[in-house]
C-alpha positions as CSV (number, residue, x, y, z in Angstrom):
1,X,-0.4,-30.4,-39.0
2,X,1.9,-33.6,-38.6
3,X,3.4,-35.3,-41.4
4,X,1.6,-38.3,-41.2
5,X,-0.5,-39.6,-44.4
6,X,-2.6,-42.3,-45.0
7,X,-5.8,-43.2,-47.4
8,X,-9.0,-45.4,-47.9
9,X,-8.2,-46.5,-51.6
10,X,-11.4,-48.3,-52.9
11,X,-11.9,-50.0,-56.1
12,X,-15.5,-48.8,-58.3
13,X,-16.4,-52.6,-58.6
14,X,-19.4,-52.6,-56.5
15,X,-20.8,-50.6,-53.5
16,X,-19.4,-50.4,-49.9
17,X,-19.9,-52.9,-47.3
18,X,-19.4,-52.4,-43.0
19,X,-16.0,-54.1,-43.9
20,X,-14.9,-50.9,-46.2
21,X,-16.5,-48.6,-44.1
22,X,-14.4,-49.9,-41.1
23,X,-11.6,-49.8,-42.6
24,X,-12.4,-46.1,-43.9
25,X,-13.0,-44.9,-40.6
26,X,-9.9,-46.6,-39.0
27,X,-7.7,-44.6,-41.6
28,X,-9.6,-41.5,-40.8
29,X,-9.2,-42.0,-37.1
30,X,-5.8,-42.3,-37.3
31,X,-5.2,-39.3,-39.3
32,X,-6.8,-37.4,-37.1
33,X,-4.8,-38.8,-34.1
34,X,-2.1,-37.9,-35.3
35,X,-3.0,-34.6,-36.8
36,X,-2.5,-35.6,-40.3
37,X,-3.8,-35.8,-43.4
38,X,-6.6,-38.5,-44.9
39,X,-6.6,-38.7,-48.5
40,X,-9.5,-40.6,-50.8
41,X,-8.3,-42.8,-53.6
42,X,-10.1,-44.3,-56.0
43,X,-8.4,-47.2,-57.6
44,X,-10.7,-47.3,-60.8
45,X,-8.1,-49.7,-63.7
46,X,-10.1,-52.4,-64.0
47,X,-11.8,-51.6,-66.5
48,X,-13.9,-54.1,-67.3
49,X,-15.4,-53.9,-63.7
50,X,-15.5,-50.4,-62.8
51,X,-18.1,-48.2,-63.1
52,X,-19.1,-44.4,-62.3
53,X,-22.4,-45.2,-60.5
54,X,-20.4,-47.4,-57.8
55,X,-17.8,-44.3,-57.9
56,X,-20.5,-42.0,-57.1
57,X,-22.5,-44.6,-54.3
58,X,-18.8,-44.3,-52.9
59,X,-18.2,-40.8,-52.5
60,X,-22.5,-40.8,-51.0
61,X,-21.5,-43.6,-48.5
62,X,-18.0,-42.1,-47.3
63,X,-20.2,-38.5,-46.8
64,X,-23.0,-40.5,-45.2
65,X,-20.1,-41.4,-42.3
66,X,-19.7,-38.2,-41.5
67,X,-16.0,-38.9,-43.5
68,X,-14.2,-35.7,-45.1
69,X,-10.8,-35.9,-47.5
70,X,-8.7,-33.6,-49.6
71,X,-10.1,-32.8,-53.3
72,X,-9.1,-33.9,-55.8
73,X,-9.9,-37.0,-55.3
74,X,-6.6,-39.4,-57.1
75,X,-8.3,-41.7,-60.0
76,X,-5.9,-43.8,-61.3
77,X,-7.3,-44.3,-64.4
78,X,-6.6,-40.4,-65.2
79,X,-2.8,-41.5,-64.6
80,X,-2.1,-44.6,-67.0
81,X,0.7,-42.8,-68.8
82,X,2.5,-42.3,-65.6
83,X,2.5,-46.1,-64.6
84,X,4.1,-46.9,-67.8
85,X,6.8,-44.5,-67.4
86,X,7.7,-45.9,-64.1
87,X,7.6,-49.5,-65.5
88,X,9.9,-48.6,-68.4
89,X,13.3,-48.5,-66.0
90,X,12.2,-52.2,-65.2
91,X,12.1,-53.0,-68.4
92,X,15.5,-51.9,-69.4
93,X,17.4,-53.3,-66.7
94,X,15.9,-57.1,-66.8
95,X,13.6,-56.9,-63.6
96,X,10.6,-57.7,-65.5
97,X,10.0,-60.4,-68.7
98,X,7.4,-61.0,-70.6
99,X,4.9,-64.1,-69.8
100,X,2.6,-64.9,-72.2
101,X,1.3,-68.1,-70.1
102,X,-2.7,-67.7,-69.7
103,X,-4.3,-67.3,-65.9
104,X,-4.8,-71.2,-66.0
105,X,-1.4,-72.7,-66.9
106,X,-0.1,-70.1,-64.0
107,X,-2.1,-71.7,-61.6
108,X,-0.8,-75.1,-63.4
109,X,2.5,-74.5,-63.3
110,X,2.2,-73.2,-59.1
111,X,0.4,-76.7,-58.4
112,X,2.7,-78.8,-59.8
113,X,6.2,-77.3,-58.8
114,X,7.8,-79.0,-55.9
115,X,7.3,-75.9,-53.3
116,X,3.1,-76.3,-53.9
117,X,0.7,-72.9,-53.8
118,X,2.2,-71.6,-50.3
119,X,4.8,-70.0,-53.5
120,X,4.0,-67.8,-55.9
121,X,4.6,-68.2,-59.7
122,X,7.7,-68.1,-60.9
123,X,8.9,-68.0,-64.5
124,X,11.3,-67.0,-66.7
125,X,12.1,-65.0,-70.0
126,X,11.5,-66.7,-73.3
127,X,14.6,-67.0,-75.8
128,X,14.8,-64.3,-77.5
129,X,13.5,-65.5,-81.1
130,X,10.5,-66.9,-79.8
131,X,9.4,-63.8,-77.6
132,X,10.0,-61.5,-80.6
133,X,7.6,-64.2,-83.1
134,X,5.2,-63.7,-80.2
135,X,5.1,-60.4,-79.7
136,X,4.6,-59.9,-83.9
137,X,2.1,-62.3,-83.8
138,X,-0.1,-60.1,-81.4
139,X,-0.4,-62.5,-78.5
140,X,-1.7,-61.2,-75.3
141,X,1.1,-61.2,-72.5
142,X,2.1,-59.9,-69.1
143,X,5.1,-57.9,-67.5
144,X,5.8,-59.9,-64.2
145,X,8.6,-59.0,-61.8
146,X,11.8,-61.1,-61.6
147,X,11.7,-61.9,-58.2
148,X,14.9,-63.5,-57.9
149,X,16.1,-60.2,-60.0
150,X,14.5,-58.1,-57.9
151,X,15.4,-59.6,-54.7
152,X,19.4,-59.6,-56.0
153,X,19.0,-55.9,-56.4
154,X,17.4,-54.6,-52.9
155,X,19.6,-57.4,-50.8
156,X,17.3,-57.6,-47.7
157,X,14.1,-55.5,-46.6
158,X,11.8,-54.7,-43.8
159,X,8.5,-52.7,-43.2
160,X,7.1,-51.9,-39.9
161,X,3.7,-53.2,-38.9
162,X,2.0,-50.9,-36.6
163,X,-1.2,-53.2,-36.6
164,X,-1.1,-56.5,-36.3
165,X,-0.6,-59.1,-39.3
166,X,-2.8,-62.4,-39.7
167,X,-0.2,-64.0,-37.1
168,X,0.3,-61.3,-35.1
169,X,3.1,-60.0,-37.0
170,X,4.4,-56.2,-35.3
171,X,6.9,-54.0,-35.5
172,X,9.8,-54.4,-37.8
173,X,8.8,-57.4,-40.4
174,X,11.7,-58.9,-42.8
175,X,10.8,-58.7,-46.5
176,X,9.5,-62.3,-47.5
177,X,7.7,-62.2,-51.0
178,X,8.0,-65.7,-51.8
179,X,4.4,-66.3,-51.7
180,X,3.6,-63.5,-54.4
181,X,6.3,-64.9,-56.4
182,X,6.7,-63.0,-60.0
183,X,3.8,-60.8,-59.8
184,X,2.2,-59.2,-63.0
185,X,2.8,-55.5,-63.1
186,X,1.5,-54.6,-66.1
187,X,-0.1,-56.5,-68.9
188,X,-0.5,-55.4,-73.0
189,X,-4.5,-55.5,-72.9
190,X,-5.8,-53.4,-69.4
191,X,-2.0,-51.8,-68.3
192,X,-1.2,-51.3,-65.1
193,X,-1.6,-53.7,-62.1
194,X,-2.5,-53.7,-58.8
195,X,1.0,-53.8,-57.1
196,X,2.7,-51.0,-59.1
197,X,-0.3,-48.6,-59.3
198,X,-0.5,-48.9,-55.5
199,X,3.3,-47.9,-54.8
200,X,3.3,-45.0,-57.3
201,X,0.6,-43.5,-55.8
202,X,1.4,-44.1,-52.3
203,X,4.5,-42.3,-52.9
204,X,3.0,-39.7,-55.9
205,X,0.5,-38.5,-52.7
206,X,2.9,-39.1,-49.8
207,X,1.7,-41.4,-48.1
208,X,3.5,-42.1,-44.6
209,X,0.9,-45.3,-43.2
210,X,-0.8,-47.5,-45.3
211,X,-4.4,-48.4,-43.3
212,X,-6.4,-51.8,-44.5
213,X,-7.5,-55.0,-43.9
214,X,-5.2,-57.7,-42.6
215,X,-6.3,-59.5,-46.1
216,X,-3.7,-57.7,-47.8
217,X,-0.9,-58.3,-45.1
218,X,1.2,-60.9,-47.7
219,X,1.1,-57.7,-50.7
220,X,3.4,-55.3,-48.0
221,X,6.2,-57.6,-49.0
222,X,6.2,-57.6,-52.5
223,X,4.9,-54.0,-52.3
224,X,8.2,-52.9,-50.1
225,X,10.4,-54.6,-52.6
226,X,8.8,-52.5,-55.6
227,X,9.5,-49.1,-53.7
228,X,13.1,-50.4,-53.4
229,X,13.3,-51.1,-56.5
230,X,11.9,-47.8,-57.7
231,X,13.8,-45.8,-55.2
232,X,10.2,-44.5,-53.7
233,X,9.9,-43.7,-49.9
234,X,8.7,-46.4,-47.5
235,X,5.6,-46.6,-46.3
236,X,4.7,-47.5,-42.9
237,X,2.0,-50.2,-42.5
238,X,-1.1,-50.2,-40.4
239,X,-3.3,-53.8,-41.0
240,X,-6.6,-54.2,-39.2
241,X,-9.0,-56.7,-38.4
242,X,-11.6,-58.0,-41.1
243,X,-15.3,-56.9,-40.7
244,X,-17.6,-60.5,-40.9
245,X,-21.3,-61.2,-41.4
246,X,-23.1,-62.9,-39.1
247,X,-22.3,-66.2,-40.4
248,X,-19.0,-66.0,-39.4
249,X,-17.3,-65.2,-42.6
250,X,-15.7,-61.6,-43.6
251,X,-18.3,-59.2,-45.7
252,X,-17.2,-59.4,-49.4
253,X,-18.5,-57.9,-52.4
254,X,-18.8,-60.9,-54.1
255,X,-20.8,-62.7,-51.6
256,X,-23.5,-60.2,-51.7
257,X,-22.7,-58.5,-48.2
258,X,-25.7,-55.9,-47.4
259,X,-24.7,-52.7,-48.2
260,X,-24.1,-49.3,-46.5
261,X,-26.7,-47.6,-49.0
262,X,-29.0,-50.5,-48.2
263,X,-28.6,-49.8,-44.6
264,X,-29.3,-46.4,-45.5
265,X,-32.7,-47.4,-47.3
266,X,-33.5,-49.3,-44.3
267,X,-33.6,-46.4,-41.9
268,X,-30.6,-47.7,-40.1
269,X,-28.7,-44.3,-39.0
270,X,-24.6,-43.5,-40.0
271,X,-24.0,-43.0,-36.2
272,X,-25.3,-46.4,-35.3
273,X,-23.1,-48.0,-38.3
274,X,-20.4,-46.1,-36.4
275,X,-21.2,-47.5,-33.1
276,X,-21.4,-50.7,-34.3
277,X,-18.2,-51.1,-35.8
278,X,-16.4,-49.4,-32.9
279,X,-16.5,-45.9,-33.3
């Protein structure tokens, strides 16, 4: 067996679509290429969205596609204590601040700064006296990255695109997170985010490729700057096309996209599914 690593990661939030089951069986294919390893993830911190039914529809679906992975399964919620203890060096060496500005006046701030929304959010710390009445006074806040900071520290970065970014991006890609700006890694009422959950665990399980959807392209950057940061391996990349519905538009859970346990209610076989989609 090779050394090579990769992982479907799912989030509980709903049940699977053609989209994830593409991308599912793209990471499996090419673990089996190259006579590695194929792990399952379940990316379950959202708590207010997650659920164990849509846990357990995933685990039916992946099985249903003829899929098979290493137990035990990786939950993330089982591992919240961990997060924190790798956000606690970023804390003590100024990469992160706390930003107690709500989800709106973010997206205020973004569309009235002189760059426009093709930048992310960029802040700053508070003074010290009014962050500390704050923080006594209970208010809800996030830890977001410095990205200046951060930037300062790692000097410049690159990943390496073995699939094929949004603009055809391959190969070696420089490091350009200005468009995530100072993401939230962490915030006092649900914990961990997105972005450092993903790099922890990528490197807790050793993950060599990371396989999805050319939708997340834009996160390698700010993703390869947090593994810098936190002196974590890097992770080779490995973005695919997007799965769309017959109106032209890529299968979402949100839009209602039909799915695979539909398909499976509807008599439509796993190997056709397969077939379909290109395998």
């Amino acid at each position: 067996m090779s050394g090579f690593v990769t992982r479907f990661a799912p989030s509980p939030t709903g049940h699977l679509h053609k989209g994830h089951a593409f991308s599912a069986l793209t990471a499996h294919k090419a673990a089996a290429a190259a006579g590695g390893r194929f792990l399952l993830r379940i990316e379950d911190i959202d708590f207010t969205r997650c659920r164990p039914q849509f846990e357990a529809a995933i685990l039916e679906d992946l099985a249903w596609l003829g899929l098979t992975w290493e137990a035990p399964v990786l939950r993330q919620s089982e591992h919240l204590d961990h997060y924190r203890a790798t956000l606690e060096p970023l804390i003590s060496e100024g990469l992160v601040y706390r930003c107690f500005r709500t989800r709106r006046e973010v997206l205020d701030a973004m569309s009235s700064a002189p760059h426009g929304r093709m930048e992310g959010f960029r802040g700053a710390p508070l003074a010290p006296d009014e962050e500390a009445w704050r923080v006594a006074a209970g208010e809800p806040y996030a830890w977001r990255l410095s990205l200046a900071a951060a930037m300062r520290r790692t000097g410049p970065l690159s990943f390496n695109e073995a699939g094929e970014g949004p603009d055809g991006e391959r190969g070696s890609i420089i490091v350009d997170p200005v468009s995530a700006g100072d993401v939230v890694l962490a915030r006092k009422d649900v914990g961990v985010a997105y972005h450092l959950a993903v790099v922890v665990d990528d490197a807790r399980q050793g993950v060599t490729e990371v396989s999805r959807g050319l939708d997340l392209f834009e996160a390698s950057h700010i993703q390869r700057v947090l593994q810098a940061l936190l002196g974590l391996p890097e992770t080779g990349y490995r973005h695919h096309r997007l799965i769309a519905g017959p109106d032209g538009r890529r299968l979402a859970k949100r839009d209602h996209a039909e799915t695979l346990g539909s398909l499976r209610e509807r008599g439509v076989s796993a190997e056709a599914v397969r077939v379909e989609l290109g395998f």
